[in-house]
C-alpha positions as a Python dict, from the first residue, in 0.01 Angstrom:
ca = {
    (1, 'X'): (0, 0, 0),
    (2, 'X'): (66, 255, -288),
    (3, 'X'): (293, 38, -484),
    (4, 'X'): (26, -246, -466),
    (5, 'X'): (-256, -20, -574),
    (6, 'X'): (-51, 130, -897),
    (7, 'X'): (48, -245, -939),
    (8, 'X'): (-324, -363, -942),
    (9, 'X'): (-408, -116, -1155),
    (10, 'X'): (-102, -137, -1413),
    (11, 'X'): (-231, -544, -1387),
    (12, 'X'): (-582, -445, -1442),
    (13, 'X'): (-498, -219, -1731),
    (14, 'X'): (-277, -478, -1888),
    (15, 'X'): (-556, -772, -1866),
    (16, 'X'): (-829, -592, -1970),
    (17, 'X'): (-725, -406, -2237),
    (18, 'X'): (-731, -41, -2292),
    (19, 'X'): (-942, 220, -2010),
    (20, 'X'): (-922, -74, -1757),
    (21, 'X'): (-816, 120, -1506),
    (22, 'X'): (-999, 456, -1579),
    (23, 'X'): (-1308, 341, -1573),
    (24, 'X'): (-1225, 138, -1244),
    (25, 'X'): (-1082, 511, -1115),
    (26, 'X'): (-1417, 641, -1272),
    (27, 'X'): (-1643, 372, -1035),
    (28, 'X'): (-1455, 491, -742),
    (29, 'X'): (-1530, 808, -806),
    (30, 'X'): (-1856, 816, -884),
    (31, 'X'): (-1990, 582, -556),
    (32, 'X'): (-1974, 860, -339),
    (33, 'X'): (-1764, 1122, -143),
    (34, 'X'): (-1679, 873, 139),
    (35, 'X'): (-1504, 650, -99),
    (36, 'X'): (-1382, 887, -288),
    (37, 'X'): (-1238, 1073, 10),
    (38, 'X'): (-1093, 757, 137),
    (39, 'X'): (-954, 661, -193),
    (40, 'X'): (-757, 1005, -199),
    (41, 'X'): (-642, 1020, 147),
    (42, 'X'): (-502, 661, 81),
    (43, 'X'): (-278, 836, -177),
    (44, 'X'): (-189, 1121, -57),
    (45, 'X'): (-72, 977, 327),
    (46, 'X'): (230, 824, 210),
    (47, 'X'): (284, 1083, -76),
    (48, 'X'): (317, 1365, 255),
    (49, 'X'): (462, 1153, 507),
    (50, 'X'): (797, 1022, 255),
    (51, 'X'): (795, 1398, 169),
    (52, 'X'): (824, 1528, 498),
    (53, 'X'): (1059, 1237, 648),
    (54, 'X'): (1291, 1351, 358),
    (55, 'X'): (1236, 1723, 483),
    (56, 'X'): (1315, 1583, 824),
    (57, 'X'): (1646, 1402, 736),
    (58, 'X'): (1754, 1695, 515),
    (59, 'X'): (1741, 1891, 870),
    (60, 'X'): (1916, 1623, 1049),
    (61, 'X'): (2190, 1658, 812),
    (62, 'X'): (2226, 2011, 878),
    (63, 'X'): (2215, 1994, 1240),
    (64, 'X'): (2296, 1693, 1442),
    (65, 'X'): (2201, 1819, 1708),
    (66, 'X'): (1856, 1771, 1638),
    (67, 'X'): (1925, 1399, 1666),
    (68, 'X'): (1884, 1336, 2058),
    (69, 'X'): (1653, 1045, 2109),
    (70, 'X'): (1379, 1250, 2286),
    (71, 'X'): (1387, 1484, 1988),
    (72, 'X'): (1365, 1224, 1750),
    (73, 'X'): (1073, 1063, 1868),
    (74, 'X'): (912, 1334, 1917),
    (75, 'X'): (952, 1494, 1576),
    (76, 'X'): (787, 1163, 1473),
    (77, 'X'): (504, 1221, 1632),
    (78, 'X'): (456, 1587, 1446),
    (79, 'X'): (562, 1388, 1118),
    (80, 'X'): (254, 1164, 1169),
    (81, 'X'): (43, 1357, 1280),
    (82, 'X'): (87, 1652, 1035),
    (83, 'X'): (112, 1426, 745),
    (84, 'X'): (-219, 1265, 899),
    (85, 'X'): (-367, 1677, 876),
    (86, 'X'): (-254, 1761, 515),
    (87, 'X'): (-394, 1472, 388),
    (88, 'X'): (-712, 1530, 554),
    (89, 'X'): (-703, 1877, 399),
    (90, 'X'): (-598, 1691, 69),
    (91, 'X'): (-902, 1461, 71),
    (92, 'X'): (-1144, 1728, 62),
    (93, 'X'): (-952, 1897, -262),
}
């Protein structure tokens, strides 16, 4: 969903000319905290949850051992649901 919103605004910068896209950025943020709140946790979700999957496998590298299924699934839960938290805390910023 990131790579289509940076696409639609790299399209909507390229069709209509220059500040396309910062005044569109500009609307968004000007029609309230709930959309602009939404608008920022949208980006920062998958900015936190790549970041800490890559922290994750980094670990798994280090210690295999971490890689038993029950573990696994489990540390996806905390991935989710602390990436879920910092982005909520991110929103607010």
């Amino acid at each position: 969903m990131l790579s289509v919103a940076a696409a639609g605004l790299g399209l909507a910068e390229l069709v209509g000319g220059s500040g396309t896209a910062f005044s569109l950025m500009q609307w968004a943020g000007s029609q309230g905290t709930l959309i602009a709140a939404g608008a920022k946790f949208s980006v920062a979700f998958p900015i936190v949850y790549h970041y800490g999957g890559a922290i994750r496998h980094f670990l798994w590298d280090f210690y295999p051992e971490m890689l038993e299924s029950a573990d696994v699934e489990k540390s996806s839960y905390y991935l989710f649901g602390g990436a879920t938290v910092i982005s909520g805390a991110l929103m607010f910023m």
